[in-house]
C-alpha positions in Angstrom: 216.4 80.5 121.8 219.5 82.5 123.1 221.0 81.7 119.9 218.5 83.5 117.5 218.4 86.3 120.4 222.0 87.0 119.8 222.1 86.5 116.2 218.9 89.0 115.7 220.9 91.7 117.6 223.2 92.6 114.9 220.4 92.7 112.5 218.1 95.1 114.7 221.4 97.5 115.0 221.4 97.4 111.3 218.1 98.7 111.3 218.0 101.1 114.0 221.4 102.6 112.9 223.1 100.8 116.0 222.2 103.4 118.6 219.4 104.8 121.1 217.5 107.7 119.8 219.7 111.0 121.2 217.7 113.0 123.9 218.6 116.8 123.3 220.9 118.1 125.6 219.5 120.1 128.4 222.1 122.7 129.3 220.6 124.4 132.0 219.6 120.9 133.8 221.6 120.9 136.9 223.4 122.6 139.9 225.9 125.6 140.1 227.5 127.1 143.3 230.3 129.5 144.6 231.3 129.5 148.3 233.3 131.9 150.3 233.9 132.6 153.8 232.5 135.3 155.3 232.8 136.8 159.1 234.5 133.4 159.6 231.0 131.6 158.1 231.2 129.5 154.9 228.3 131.4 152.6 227.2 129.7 149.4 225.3 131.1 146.2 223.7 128.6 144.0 221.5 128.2 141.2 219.8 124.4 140.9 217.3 124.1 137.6 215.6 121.7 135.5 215.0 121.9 132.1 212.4 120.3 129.7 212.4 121.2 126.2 212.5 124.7 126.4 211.4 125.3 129.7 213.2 125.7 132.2 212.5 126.0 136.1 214.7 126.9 139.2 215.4 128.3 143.0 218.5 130.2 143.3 219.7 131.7 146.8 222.1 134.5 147.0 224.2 136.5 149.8 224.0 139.7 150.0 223.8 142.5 152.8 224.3 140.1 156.0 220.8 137.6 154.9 220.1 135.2 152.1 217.9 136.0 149.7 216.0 132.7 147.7 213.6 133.5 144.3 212.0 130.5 142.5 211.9 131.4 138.7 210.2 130.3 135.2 212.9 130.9 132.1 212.9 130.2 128.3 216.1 128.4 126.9 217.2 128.7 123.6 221.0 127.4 123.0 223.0 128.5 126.0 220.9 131.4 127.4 217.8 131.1 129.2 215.6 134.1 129.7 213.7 134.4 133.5 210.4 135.1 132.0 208.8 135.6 135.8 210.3 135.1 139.5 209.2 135.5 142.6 211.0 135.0 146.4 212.5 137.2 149.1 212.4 140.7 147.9 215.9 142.1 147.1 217.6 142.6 143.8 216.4 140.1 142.0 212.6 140.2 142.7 210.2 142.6 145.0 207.4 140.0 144.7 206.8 137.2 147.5 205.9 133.8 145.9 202.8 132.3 146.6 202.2 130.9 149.9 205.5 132.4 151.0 204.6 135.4 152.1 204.6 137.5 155.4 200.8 138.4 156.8 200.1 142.3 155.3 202.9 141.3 151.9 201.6 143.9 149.5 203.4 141.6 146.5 202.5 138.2 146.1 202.8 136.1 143.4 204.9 136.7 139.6 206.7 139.4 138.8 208.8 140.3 136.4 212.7 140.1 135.6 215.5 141.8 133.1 217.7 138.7 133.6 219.2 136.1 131.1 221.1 133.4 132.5 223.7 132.5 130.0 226.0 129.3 130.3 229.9 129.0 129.0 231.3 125.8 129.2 230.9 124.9 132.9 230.2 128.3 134.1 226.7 130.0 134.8 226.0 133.7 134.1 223.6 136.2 135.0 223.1 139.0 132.4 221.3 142.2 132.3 218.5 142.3 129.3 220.2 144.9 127.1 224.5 144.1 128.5 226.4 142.5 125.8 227.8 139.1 126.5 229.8 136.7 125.2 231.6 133.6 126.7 235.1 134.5 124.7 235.3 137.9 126.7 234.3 136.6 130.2 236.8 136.8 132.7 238.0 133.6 134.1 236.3 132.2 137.0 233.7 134.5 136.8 230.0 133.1 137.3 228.6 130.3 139.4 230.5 126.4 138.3 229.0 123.7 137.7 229.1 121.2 140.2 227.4 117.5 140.7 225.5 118.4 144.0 224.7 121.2 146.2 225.6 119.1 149.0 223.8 120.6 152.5 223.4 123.9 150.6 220.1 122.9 148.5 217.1 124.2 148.2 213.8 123.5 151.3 211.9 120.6 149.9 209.0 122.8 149.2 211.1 124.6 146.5 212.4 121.3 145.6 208.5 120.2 145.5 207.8 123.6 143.7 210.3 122.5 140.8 209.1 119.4 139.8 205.7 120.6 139.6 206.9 123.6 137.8 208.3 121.1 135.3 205.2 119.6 134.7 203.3 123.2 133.5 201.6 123.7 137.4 203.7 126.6 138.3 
């Protein structure tokens, strides 16, 4: 019986072309993070997202005037830039809406607001760009952005923006 297994195999390669089906990239599936040292404190920025298909879903924390500042967001990929369609988290730059269940007693914004960000990725490097700045990966200056790295390490995300993500991924967002 092993015999006509192994002798079928070559045969069913014929067939199929001799590989898996290829799953489409998904470029902004992953982690990127910078760290520094600041007032003698390691501080880290990082961007962690999934992607499926098109949609893409992620929590991204950033230093910035002595505090951290976390937004979860909801983007549209298309090649190597990906569009923040709505965001939400600690109000700051990014965002001036809470999220959901996030938010301090009396919050006036709560909830999905708006961005003018594209997130834009060059090789291993994530960017953020302002809707309406001209970009392109040949004129970035080295070592700008956030780089890509296999894990966030201690730095990630609480696990009920971890949570937040996967069900985001889904459609529940």
């Amino acid at each position: 019986m092993r015999l006509a297994l192994l002798a079928a195999l070559p045969f069913a390669a014929l067939v199929t072309g001799g590989a898996a089906p290829q799953r489409e990239p998904a470029p902004f599936g992953g982690a990127w993070m910078a760290c520094e040292t600041y007032q003698g404190a390691n501080i880290c920025a990082y961007t962690l997202m999934v992607q499926r298909g098109d949609r893409v879903c992620g929590v991204q924390r950033d230093f910035a005037t002595n505090a951290y500042y976390t937004q979860r967001f909801v983007a549209t990929a298309k090649d190597n830039r990906a569009h923040i369609d709505r965001i939400c988290g600690d109000p700051g730059s990014e965002t001036d809406t809470y999220c959901a269940g996030q938010a301090p007693a009396g919050a006036e914004k709560v909830g999905w607001g708006l961005s003018d960000q594209t997130l834009q990725t060059c090789g291993n490097r994530l960017h953020s760009v302002k809707d309406g700045d001209s970009f392109s990966c040949a004129s970035a200056r080295p070592g700008a952005g956030l780089p890509k790295v296999r894990s966030l390490g201690g730095e990630g995300p609480e696990p009920e923006d971890k949570a937040w993500m996967a069900s985001c991924l889904r459609g529940e967002d």
